[in-house]
C-alpha positions as CSV (number, residue, x, y, z in Angstrom):
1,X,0.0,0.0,0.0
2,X,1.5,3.6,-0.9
3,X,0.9,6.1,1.5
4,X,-1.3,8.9,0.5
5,X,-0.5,12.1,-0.2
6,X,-1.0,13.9,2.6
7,X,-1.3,11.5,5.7
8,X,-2.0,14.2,8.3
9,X,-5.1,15.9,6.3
10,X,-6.3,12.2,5.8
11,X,-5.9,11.4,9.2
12,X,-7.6,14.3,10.4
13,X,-10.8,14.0,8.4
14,X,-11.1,10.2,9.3
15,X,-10.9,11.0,13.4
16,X,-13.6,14.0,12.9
17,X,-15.8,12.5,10.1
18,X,-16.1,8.6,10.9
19,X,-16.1,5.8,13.2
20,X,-13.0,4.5,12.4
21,X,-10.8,2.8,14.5
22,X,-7.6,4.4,15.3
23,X,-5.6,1.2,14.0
24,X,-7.6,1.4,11.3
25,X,-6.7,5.0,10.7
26,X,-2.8,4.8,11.7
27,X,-2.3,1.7,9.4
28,X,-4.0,3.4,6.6
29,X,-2.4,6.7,6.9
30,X,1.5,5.1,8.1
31,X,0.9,6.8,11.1
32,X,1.5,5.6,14.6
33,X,-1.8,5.1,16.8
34,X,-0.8,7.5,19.9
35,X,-0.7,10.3,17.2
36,X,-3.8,9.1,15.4
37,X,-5.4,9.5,18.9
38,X,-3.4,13.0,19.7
39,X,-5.3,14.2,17.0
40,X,-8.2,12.9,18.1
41,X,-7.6,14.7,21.3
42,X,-6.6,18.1,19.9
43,X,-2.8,18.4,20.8
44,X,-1.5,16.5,17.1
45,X,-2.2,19.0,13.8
46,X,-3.8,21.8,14.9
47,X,-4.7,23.9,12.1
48,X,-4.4,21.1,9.5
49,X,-7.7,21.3,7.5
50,X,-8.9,17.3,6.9
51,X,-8.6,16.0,3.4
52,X,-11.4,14.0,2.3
53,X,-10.1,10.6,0.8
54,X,-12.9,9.4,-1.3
55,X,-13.0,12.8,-3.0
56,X,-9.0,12.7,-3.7
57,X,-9.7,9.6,-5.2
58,X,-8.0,7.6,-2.5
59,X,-10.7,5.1,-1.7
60,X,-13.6,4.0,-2.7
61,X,-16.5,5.4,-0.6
62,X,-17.7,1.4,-0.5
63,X,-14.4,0.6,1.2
64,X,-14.7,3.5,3.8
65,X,-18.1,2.1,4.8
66,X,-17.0,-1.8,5.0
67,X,-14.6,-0.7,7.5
68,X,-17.2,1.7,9.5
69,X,-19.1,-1.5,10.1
70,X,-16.1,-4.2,11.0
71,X,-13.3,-2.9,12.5
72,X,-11.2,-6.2,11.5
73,X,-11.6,-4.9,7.8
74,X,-8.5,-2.4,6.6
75,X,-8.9,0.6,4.6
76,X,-7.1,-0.4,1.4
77,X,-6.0,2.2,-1.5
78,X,-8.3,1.9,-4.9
79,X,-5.8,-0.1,-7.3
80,X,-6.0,3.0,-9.9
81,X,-4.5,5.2,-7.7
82,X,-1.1,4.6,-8.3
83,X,-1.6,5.0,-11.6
84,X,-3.4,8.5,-10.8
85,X,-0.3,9.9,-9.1
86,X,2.6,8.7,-11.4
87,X,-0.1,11.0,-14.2
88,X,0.1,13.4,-11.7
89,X,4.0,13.8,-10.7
90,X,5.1,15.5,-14.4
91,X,8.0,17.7,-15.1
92,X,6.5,21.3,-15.0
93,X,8.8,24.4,-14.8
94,X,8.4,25.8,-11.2
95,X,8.1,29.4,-10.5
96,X,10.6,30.8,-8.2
97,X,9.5,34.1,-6.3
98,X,11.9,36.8,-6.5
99,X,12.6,36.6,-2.6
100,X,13.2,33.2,-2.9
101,X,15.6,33.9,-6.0
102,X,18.5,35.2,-3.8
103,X,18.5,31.6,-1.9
104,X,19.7,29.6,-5.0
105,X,23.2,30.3,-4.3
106,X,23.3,29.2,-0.8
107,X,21.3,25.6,-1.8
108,X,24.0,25.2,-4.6
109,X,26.7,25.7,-1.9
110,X,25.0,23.0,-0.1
111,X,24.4,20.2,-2.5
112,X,28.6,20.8,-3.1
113,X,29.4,20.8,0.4
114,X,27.4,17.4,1.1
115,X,27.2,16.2,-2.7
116,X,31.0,16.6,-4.5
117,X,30.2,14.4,-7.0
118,X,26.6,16.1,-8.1
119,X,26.7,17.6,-11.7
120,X,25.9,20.6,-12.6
121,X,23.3,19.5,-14.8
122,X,21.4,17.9,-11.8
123,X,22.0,21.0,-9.6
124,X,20.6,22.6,-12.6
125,X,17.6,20.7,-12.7
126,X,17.2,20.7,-8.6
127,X,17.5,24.7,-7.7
128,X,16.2,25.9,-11.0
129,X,19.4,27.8,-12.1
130,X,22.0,28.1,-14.5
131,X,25.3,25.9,-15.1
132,X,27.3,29.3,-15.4
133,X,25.8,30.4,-11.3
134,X,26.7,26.5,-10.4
135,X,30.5,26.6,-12.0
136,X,31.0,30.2,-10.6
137,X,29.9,29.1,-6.9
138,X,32.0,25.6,-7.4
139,X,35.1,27.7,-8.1
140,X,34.6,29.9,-6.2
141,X,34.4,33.5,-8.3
142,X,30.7,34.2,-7.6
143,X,30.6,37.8,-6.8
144,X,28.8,37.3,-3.9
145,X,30.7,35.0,-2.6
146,X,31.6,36.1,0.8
147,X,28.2,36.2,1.6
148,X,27.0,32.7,0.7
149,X,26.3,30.0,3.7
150,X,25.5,26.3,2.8
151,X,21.4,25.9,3.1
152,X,19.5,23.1,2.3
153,X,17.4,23.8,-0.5
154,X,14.7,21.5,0.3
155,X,14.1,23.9,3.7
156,X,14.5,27.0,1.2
157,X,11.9,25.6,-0.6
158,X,13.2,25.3,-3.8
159,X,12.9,21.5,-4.3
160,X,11.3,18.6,-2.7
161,X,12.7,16.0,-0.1
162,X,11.5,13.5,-2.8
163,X,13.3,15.4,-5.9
164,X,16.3,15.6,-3.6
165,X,16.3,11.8,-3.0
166,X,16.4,10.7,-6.3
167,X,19.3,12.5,-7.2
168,X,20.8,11.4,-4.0
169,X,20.3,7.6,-4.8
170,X,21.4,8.4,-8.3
171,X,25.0,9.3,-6.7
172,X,25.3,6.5,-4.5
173,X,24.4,4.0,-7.2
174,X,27.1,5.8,-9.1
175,X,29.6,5.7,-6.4
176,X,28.8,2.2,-5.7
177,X,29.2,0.9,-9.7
178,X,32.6,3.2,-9.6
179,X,34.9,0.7,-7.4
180,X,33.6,-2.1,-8.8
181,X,34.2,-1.5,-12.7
182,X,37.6,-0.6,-11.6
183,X,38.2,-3.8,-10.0
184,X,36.9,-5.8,-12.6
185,X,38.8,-3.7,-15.5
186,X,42.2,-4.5,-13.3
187,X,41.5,-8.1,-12.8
């Protein structure tokens, strides 16, 4: 089962709009079942407005009933909605706002600080900047230089956790096939 899209909301509007268990709600929603009931309580996501999960096309409204009447039955995802996300999760060109603009450089000096081995086309694709800003921080001759401090760019807010992971996992897959096709090229 995938989790959905945004557990919290989901969890929230299953405590305040049915009878659920909160098993039933924490293994649906890859939540634990103490914050399932702090939110039932009121001291877990305050403020977080409840996302309905038959109307984001998570279940089936058939499904959320079965498990209203036996609390032995799971809430399962509909078997489409996979396939409704990966349509969803398409390369668009993201807007930066201007005061967000003057943050690139400091996530670029991060992902070289933690990432050596990161390209600049992937740094590129990441922060949303140019090769020419990447190679000028990477060597050092950006003119603002002096001023830059490492930041990570997914808490600046110019990529996702997800986006970042990815390229991550395509470094260490790299790193890992790098020893090894030397070893077998000496042998």
């Amino acid at each position: 089962m995938t989790m959905p899209l945004m557990p919290k909301a989901t969890a929230v509007w299953l405590v305040e709009n049915t009878t659920l268990s909160f098993k039933q709600i924490a293994d649906f929603c890859q939540m634990h079942e103490l914050e399932i009931q702090g939110i039932a309580d009121g001291d877990v996501a305050t403020g977080i407005i409840g996302q309905n999960p038959v109307t984001a096309g998570l279940i089936a409204a058939e499904t959320l009933e079965a498990a209203q009447q036996d609390e032995a039955t799971p809430l399962k995802l509909k078997s489409d909605f996979s396939q409704y996300v990966a349509g969803q999760s398409k390369n668009k060109k993201r807007y930066t706002p201007v005061a967000r603009r003057q943050d690139k450089p400091d996530a670029i000096a991060w992902l070289l600080k933690h990432f050596p081995a990161i390209t600049d086309g992937q740094i590129s694709k990441l922060v949303g900047t140019t090769k020419k800003t990447i190679q000028a921080i990477r060597t050092r001759e950006h003119w603002n230089m002096s001023n830059i401090q490492a930041k990570d760019p997914v808490l600046l807010g110019l990529c996702t956790q997800t986006d970042l992971q990815k390229v991550t996992a395509k470094l260490e897959k790299a790193d890992h096939r790098g020893p090894e096709s030397t070893e077998s090229d000496a042998a």
